[in-house]
C-alpha positions in Angstrom: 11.5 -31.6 21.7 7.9 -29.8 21.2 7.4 -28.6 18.1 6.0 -24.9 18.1 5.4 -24.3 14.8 4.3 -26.0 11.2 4.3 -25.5 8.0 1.2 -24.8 5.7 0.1 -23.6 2.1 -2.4 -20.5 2.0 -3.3 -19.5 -1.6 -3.9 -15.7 -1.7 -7.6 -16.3 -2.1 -7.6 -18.1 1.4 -5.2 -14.9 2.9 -7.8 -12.0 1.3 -10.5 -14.3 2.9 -9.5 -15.0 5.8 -8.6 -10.9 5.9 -12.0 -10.0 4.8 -14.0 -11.9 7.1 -11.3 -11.2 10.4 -10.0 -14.7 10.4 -6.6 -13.0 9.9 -5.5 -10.3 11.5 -2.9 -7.7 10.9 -1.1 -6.0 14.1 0.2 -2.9 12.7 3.5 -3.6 14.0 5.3 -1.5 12.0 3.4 1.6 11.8 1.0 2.4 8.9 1.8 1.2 5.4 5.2 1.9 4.6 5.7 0.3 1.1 5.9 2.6 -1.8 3.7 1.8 -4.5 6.8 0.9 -6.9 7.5 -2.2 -4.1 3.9 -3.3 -4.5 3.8 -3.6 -8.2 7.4 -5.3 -8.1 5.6 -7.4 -5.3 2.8 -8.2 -7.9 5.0 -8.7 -10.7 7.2 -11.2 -8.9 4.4 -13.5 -8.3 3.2 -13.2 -11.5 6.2 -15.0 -12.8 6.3 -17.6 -11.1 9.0 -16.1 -8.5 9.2 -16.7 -4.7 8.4 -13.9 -2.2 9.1 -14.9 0.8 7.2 -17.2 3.8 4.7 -15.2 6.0 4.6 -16.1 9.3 1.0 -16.3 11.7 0.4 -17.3 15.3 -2.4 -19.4 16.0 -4.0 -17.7 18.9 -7.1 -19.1 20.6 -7.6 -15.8 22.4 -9.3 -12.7 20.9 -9.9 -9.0 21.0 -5.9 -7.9 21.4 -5.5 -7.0 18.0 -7.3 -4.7 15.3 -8.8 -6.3 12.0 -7.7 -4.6 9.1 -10.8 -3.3 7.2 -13.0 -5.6 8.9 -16.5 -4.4 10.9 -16.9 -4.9 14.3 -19.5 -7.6 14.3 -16.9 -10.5 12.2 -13.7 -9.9 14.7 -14.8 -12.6 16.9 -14.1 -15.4 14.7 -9.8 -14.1 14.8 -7.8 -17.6 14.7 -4.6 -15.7 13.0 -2.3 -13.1 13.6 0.4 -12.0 11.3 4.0 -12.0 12.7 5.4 -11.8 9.7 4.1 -10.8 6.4 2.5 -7.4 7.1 3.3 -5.2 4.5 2.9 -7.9 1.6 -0.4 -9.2 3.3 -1.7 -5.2 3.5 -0.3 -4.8 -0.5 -2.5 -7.9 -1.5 -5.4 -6.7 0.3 -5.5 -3.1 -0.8 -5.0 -3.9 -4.1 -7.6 -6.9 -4.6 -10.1 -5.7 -2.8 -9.4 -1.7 -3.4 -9.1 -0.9 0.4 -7.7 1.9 1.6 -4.5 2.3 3.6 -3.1 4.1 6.2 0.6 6.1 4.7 2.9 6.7 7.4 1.9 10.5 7.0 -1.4 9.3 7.8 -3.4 10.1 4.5 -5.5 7.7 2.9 -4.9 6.3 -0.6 -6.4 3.6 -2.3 -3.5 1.6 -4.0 -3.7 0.6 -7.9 -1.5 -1.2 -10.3 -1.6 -0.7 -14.0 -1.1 -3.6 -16.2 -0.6 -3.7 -19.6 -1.8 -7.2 -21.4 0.5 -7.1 -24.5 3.7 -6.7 -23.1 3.2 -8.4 -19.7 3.7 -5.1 -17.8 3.1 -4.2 -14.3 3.2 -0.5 -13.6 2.5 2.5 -10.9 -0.7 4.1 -12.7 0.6 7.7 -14.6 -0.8 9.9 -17.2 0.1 8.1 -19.7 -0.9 4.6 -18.8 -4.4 5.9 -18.1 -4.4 7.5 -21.6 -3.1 4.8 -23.3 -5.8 1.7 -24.1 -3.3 -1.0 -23.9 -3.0 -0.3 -20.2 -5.8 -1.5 -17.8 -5.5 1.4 -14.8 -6.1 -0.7 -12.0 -6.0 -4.9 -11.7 -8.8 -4.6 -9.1 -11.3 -5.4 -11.9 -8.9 -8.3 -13.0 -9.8 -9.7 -9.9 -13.1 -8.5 -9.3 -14.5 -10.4 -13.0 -11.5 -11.3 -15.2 -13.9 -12.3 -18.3 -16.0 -8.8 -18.1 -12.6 -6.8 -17.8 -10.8 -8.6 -21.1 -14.2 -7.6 -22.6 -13.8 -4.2 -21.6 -9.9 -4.2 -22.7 -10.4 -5.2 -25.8 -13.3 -2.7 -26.8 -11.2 -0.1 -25.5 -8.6 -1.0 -27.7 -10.7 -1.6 -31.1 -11.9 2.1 -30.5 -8.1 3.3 -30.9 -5.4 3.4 -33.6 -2.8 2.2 -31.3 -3.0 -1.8 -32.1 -4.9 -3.7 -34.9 -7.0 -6.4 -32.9 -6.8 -9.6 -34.4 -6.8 -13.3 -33.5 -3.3 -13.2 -32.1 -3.9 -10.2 -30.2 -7.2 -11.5 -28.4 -5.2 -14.6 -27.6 -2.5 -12.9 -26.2 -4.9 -10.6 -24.0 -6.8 -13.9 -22.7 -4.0 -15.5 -21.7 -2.5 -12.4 -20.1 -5.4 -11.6 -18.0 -6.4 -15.3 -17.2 -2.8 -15.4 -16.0 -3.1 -12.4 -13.7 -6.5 -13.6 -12.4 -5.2 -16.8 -11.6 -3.0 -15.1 -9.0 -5.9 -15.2 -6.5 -4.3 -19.6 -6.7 -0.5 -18.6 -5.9 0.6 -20.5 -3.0 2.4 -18.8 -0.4 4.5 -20.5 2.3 2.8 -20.4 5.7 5.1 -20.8 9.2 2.2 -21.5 11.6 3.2 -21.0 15.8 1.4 -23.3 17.6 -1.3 -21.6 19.9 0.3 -23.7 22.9 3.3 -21.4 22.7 3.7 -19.1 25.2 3.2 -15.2 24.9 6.9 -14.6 25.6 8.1 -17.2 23.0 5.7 -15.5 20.6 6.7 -11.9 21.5 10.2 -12.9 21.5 9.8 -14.4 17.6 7.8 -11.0 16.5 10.7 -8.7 17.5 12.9 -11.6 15.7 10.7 -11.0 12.8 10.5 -7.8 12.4 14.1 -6.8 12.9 14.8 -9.4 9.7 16.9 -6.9 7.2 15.9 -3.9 9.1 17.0 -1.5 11.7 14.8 -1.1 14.4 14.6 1.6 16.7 14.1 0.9 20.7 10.7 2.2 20.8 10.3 -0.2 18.0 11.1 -3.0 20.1 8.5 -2.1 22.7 5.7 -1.3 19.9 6.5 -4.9 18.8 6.4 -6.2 22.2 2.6 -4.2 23.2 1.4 -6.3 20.0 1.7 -9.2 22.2 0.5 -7.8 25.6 -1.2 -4.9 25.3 -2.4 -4.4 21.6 -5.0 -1.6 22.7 -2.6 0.1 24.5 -0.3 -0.1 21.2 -3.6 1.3 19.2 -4.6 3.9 21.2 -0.8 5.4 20.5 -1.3 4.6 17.2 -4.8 6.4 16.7 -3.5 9.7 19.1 -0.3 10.0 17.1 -2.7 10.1 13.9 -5.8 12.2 15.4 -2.3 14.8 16.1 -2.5 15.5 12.5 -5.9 16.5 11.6 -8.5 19.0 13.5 -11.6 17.3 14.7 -13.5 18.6 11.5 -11.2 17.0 9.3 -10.7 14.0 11.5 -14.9 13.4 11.1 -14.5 13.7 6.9 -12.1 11.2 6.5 -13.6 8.4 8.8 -16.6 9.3 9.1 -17.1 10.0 12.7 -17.9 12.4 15.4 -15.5 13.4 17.5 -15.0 16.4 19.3 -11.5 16.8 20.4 -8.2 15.7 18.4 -4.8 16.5 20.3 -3.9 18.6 16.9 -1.7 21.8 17.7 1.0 24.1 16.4 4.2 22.2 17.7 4.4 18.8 17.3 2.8 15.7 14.9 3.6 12.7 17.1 4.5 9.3 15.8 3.8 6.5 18.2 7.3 6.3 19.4 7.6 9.4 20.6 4.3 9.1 22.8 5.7 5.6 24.3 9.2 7.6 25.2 6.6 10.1 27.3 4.6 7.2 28.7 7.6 5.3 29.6 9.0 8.2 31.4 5.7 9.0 33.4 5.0 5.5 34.3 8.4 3.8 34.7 10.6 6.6 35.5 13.3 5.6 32.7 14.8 7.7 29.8 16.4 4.8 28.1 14.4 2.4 26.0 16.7 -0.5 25.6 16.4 -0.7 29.8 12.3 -0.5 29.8 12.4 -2.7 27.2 13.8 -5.3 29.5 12.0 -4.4 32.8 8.7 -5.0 30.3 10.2 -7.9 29.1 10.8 -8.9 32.8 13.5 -9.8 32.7 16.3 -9.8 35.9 19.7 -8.1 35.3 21.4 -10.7 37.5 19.9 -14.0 36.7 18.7 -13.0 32.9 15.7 -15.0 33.3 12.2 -13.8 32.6 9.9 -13.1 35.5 6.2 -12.8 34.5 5.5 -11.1 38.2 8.3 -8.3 37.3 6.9 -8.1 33.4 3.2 -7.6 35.0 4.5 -5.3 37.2 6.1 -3.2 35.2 3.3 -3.3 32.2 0.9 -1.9 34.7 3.1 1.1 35.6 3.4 1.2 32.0 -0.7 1.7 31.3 -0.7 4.4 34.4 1.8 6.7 32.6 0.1 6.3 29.1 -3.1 6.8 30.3 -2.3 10.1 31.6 -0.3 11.2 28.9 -3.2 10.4 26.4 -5.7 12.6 29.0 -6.8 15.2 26.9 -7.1 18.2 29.9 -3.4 16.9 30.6 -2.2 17.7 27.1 -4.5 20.7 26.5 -2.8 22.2 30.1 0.3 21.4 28.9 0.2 23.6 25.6 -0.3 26.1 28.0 3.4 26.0 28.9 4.5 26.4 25.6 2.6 29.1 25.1 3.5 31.0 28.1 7.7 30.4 27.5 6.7 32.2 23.9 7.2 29.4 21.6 4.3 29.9 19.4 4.5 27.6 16.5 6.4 24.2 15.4 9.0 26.8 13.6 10.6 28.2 16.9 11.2 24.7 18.5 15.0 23.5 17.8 14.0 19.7 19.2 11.2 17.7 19.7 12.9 16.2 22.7 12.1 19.6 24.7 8.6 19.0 23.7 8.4 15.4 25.0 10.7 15.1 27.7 9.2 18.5 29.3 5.9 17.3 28.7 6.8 14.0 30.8 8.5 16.0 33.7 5.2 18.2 34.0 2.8 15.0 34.4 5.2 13.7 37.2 5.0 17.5 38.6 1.3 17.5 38.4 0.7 13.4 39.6 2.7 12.4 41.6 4.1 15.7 43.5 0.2 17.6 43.0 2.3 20.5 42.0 -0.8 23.3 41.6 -1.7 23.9 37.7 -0.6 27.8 37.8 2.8 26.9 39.3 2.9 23.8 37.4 2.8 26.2 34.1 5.3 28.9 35.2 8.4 26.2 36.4 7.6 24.1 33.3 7.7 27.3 31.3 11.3 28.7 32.6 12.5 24.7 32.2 11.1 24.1 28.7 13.0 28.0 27.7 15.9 26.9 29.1 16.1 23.0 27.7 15.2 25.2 24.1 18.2 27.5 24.9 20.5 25.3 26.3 20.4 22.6 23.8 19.6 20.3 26.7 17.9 17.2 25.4 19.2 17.8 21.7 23.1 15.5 22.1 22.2 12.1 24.4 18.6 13.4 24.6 18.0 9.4 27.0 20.8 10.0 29.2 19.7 13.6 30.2 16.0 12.6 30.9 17.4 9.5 32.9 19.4 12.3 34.7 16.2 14.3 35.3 14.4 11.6 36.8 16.8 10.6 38.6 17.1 13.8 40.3 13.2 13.3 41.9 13.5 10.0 43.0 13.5 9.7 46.5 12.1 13.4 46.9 9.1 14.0 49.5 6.3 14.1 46.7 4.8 17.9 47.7 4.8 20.6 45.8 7.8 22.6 47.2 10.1 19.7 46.5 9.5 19.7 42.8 9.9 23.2 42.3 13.1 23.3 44.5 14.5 20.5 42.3 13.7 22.0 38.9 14.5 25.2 40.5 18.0 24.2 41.4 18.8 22.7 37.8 17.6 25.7 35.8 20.2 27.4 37.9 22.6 25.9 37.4 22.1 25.5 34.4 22.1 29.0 33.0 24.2 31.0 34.9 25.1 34.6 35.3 28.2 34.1 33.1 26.1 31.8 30.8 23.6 34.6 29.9 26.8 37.1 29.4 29.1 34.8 27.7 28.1 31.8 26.6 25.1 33.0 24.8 26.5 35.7 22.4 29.2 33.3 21.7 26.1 31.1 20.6 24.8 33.7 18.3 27.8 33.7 16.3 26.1 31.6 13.8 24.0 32.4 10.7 21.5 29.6 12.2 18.6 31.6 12.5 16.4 28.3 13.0 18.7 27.6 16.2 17.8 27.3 19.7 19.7 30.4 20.8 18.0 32.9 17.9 14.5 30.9 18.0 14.7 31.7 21.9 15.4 35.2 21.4 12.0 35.6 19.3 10.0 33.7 22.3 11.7 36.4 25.0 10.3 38.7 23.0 7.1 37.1 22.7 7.2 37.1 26.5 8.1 40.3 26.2 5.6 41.4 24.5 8.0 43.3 22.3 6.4 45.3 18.7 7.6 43.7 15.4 10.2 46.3 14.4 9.2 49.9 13.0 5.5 48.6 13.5 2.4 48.8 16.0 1.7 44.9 15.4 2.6 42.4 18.6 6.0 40.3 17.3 3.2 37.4 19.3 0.9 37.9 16.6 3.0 37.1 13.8 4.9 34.1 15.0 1.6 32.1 15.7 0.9 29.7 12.5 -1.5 31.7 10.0 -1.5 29.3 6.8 -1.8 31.3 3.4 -1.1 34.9 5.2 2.2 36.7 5.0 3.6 37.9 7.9 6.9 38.6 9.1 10.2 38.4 7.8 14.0 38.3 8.7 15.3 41.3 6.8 18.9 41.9 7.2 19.8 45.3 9.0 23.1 45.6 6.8 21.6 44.4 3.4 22.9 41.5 1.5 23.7 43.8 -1.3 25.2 46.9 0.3 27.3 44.0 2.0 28.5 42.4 -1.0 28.7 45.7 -3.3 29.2 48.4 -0.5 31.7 46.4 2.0 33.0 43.6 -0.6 32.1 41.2 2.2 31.1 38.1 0.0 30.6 35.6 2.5 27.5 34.1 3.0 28.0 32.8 6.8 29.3 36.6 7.3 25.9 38.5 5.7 23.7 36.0 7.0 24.8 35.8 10.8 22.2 36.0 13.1 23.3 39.4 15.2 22.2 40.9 11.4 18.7 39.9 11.2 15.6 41.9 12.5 12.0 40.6 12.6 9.9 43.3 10.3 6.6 43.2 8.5 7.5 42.2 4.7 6.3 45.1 3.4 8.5 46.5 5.2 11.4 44.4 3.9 10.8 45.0 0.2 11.1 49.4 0.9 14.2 48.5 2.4 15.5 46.9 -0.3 20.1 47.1 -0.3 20.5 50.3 0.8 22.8 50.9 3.9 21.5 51.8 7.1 22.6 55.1 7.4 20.3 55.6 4.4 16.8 53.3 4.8 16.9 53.5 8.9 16.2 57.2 9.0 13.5 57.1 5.9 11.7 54.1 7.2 11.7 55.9 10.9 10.1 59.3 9.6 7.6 57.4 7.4 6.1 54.9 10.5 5.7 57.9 12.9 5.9 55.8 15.6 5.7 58.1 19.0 9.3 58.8 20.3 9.1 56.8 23.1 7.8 53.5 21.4 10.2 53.9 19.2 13.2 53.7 21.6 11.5 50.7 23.4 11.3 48.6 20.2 15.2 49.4 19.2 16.0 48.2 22.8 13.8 45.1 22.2 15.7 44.2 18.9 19.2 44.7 20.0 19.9 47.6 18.1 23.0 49.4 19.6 23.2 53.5 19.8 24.7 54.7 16.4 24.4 51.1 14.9 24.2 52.8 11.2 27.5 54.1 11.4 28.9 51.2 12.9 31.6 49.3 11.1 29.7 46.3 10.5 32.1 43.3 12.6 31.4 45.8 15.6 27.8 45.9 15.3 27.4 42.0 15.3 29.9 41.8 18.5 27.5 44.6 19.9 24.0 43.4 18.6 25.2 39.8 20.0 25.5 41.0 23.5 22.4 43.0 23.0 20.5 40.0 21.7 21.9 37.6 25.2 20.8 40.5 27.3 17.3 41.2 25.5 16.8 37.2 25.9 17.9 37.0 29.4 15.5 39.9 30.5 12.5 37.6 28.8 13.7 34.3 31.2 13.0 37.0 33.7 9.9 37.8 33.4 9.1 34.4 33.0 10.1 33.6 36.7 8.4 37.0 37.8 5.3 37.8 35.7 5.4 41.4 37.2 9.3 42.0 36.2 10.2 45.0 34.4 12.5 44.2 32.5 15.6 46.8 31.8 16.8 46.9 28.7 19.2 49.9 28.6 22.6 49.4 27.8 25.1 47.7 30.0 28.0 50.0 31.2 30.8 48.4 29.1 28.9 49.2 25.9 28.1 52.6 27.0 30.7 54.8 24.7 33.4 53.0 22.7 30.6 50.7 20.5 28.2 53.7 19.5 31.0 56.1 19.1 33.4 53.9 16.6 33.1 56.0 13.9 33.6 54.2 10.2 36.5 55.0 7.8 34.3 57.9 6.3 33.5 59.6 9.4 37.8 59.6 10.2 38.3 61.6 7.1 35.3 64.4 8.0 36.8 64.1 11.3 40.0 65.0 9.9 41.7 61.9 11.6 42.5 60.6 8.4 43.4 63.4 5.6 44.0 62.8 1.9 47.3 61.4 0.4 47.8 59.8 3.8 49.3 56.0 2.8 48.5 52.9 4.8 50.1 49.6 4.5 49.4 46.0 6.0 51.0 45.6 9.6 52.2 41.7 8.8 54.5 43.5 6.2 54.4 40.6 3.9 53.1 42.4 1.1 54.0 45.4 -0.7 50.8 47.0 -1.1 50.0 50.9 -0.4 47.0 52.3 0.0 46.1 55.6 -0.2 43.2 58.1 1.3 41.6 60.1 -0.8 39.7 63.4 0.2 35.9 61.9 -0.2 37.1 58.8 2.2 37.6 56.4 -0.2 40.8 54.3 -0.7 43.1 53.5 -3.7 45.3 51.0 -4.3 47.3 51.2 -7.7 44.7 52.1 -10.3 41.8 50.9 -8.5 39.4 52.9 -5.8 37.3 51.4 -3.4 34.7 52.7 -1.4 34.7 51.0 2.0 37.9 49.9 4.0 35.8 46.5 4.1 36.2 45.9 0.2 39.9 47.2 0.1 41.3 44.7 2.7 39.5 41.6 1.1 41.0 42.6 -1.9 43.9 42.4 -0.4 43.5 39.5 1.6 40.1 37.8 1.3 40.7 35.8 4.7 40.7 39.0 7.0 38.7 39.2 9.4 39.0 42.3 10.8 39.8 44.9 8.4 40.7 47.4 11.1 43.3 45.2 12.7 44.9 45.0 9.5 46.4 48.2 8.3 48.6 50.8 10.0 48.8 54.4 9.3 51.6 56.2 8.3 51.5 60.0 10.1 53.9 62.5 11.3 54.3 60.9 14.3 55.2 57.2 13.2 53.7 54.2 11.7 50.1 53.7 13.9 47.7 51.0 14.0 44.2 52.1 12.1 42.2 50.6 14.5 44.1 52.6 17.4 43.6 55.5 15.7 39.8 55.2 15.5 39.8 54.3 19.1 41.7 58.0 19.9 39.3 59.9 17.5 36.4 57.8 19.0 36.9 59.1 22.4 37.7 62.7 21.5 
């Protein structure tokens, strides 16, 4: 039986060589540097004392170029004999700290790794304030390493200077031996599994995956990342280096490394990790949602025989570097924004799921490559698809499975233009239907989730819209794109927290904070309003904006704002604003599939009358509906309270008053919902339900 691999002692001196000069190289598998700086001074510490750390792993590969040199200049990577299959993150914590590189953190800011040691008690730490005030600590072991004679020198100088320790004999023993100890690290031997160079690329990529799965959970793009090491390592870089240039402007880009670029794929929605690019590419250029299946068709491996099949793997790599190479295009992605833009999601903030972002993203490049669907239609059916995959939750549950489903929908479609759009077409249909937009969706804004797809896409209709922030001559547009440092709008709650809590006695905070109850003003605007109830602040804040009649009207129909919603009892105005909300988003989608659509926003005819007229508990006793001594009781019977009206519309009960039917039913039974549906009248004519009563004064 061949042997494939051997075994080999490399002291750390020979490993931050043979990293230095390129001899070694380090694949990135897992991403930038993921080990906090705690691990790598526990790392240190370990082999300080003597204790094992583990075997690294290298293949022994005669071939060159497929894999990126950490820290090493162009010119010395052709002299690569080594790559690291195992061993990474220990290899990259030796480095950094022996040589005082910096790293790459998996936020993709740069640090420059120290550990503190202190001499006299043999103690490794993570450098703090008080280490670097204390001279019994050296900061950083760098200078251990660096010239272990000058840094004792400079240790104990530092520490005659202080009161903290009398230096004597002992003490600049102890100190020599301490540091000559540490220094002497650059001898520890580490245990070195060598794969032969004979072995073949698929035995090697198997063994990596093997590797790097040891003690942690791997995710399927983290399979395939692993595998590119081995095939296509440029291919595995240029993700690497997009998913980091998403972070930082081109500006910034330049002062951290130095260079000149012009162009970063930086924007308001999305920092990409590698993983999430490969899911895009794999879609594009293999047409498959799941990763654990591309992973095998990359592999090459056949579903009926379960043998590899390097035609199939080649195959299937190449489709692979079409589809990344055009989601990497620059005018691609810049195009693509475009769509975002135009379904009204403005910033990171009003996206639910990154899934919409990527899987949209991969269903326009197929759109635009392979069915030459023309940019401006391009941007308006991507636009309607990615508002309703935001609405609809669509790639948020089994996000694989409904790509797969998308994809699978275009195969075997003639590629032209007219047969993408029918197809996407068909499925946005279907998917949000009549009775979707009038019954589905208000159900969906029953939630106090004002970060969730159904609110967030109400604020992009009305970017669409191009609706007014409430009570204000500013574009809603304006506000919702990211201004760093600059305050702009906020949610301000149209019944206020504490006229809901004080006023109402409605203590819940799911209640106050539901959705139907929140209205996009300028902040300002918020703190005037402060907890007074509507009928109070509404009519003040309307006089002092001044905002023409007309306006006015259009931006309460833009917000969901029912007739009479001040007087409102306030379960009836959520139930209302709800319905409002659906049909204000709904108008939006429209104008998104007709750009010249004017939208209507008046009421629909089932609202017209009973929801603006309901009057509240106050307005029945002015009314004379409800007159003063008159006793109401619960309908369930199951208690023996009486409550009584009083002539200035309040309600007692025993010895207590309270101002608001709201408060006196929770005080009576916290869990009703409904205070109207609770209590029955007692009049001349018989016991009769409050909330029919209302409904006869309502319509008289």
């Amino acid at each position: 039986m061949t042997q494939n691999f051997s075994h080999n002692p490399w002291t750390v001196s020979r490993l931050v060589d043979g990293l230095d000069t390129g001899s070694i190289r380090l694949p990135d598998i897992q991403r930038p540097f993921v080990w906090r700086n705690a691990k790598v001074r526990d790392l240190i510490d370990s082999m300080f004392r003597g204790y094992p750390v583990g075997e690294l792993m290298f293949w022994r590969s005669a071939e060159s170029g497929n894999t990126r040199v950490f820290g090493v200049d162009d010119d010395k990577q052709e002299n690569v004999s080594y790559q690291v299959v195992d061993g990474q993150q220990r290899l990259t914590s030796l480095y950094a700290v022996m040589m005082g590189v910096e790293v790459w953190r998996e936020d993709y800011s740069r640090e420059t790794i120290q550990i503190a040691f202190n001499p006299l008690t043999e103690r490794f730490a993570v450098p703090d304030n008080a280490t670097g005030r204390s001279p019994q600590w050296i900061n950083d072991i760098r200078g251990v390493f660096a010239d272990p004679i000058e840094a004792r020198y400079a240790y104990l100088a530092a520490l005659r200077e202080s009161d903290e320790a009398q230096v004597d004999t002992e003490v600049e023993r102890r100190v020599e031996v301490a540091i000559q100890r540490l220094a002497s690290l650059r001898d520890y031997g580490f245990a070195v599994v060598q794969i032969n160079e004979e072995v073949s690329r698929e035995v090697v990529a198997d063994i990596f995956v093997r590797a790097n799965s040891e003690g942690v959970s791997l995710k399927p793009a983290d399979f395939i990342l692993t595998w590119m090491s081995v095939f296509w390592e440029d291919g595995r870089n240029e993700l690497e280096t997009w998913a980091r240039d998403s972070r930082f402007s081109p500006e910034a880009l330049n002062s951290i490394l130095g260079t000149h670029v012009r162009w970063t794929p930086r924007n308001p929605y999305i920092n990409f990790d590698p993983g999430q690019l490969l899911r895009v590419a794999i879609a594009v250029g293999l047409r498959r949602g799941r990763l654990g299946d591309a992973y095998n068709r990359l592999r090459g491996r056949n579903p009926r025989t379960r043998e590899i099949e390097p035609e199939v793997r080649e195959k299937e790599l190449a489709r692979l570097q079409l589809g990344q190479s055009l989601v990497l295009n620059p005018l691609n992605w810049d195009e693509f924004l475009r769509v975002l833009e135009r379904a009204g999601f403005r910033s990171e903030k009003m996206i639910s799921s990154k899934s919409n972002i990527l899987y949209t993203y991969a269903l326009w490049l197929i759109g635009r490559r392979s069915f030459n669907v023309p940019v401006d239609q391009l941007r308006e059916i991507m636009a309607r698809w990615f508002f309703m995959s935001q609405i609809t939750g669509r790639y948020t549950s089994s996000p694989e499975t409904r790509i797969q489903e998308d994809l699978n929908r275009l195969d075997g479609l003639s590629e032209t233009p007219a047969a993408f759009l029918t197809a996407l077409d068909g499925q946005i249909s279907t998917s949000v239907t009549r009775d979707w937009w009038e019954l589905t969706l208000p159900n969906l804004l029953e939630t106090s989730n004002v970060d969730g797809p159904a609110y967030l896409s109400y604020v992009a209709a009305l970017n669409v819209l191009d609706a007014d922030v409430l009570l204000s001559t500013s574009k809603l547009k304006d506000w919702t794109t990211p201004r760093p440092s600059i305050k702009g709008i906020e949610k301000h709650h149209l019944f206020p927290r504490e006229y809901l809590q004080h006023g109402l006695g409605i203590t819940s905070t799911r209640q106050i904070n539901q959705a139907a109850n929140m209205a996009m003003v300028e902040w300002s605007d918020n703190i005037d309003i402060s907890d007074r109830p509507p009928h109070e602040y509404w009519p003040q804040q309307v006089a002092d904006k001044a905002i023409e009649e007309q306006r006015r009207r259009r931006q309460e129909q833009w917000h969901a704002l029912p007739p009479g919603w001040t007087e409102m009892e306030y379960n009836t105005f959520l139930v209302e604003r709800r319905r409002l909300i659906a049909r204000a988003t709904h108008e939006g989608f429209k104008r998104l599939t007709d750009p010249n659509y004017e939208p209507d926003l008046s009421r629909p005819a089932d609202l017209a009358q009973p929801a603006a007229a309901l009057p509240s508990f106050e307005r029945l006793v002015v009314m004379g509906a409800l007159s003063a001594d008159m006793l109401m009781s619960p309908v369930n019977d199951e208690t023996d309270v009486v409550a009584e009206v009083t002539e200035d519309g309040s309600i007692r009960i025993g010895e207590h008053f309270y101002e608001s039917l709201e408060r006196a039913t929770r005080e009576v039974d916290p869990d009703v919902e409904d205070p109207w549906a609770f209590w029955t009248v007692a009049t001349d004519n018989g016991d009769v339900p409050l909330a029919a009563l209302r409904e006869s004064a309502a319509r008289q």
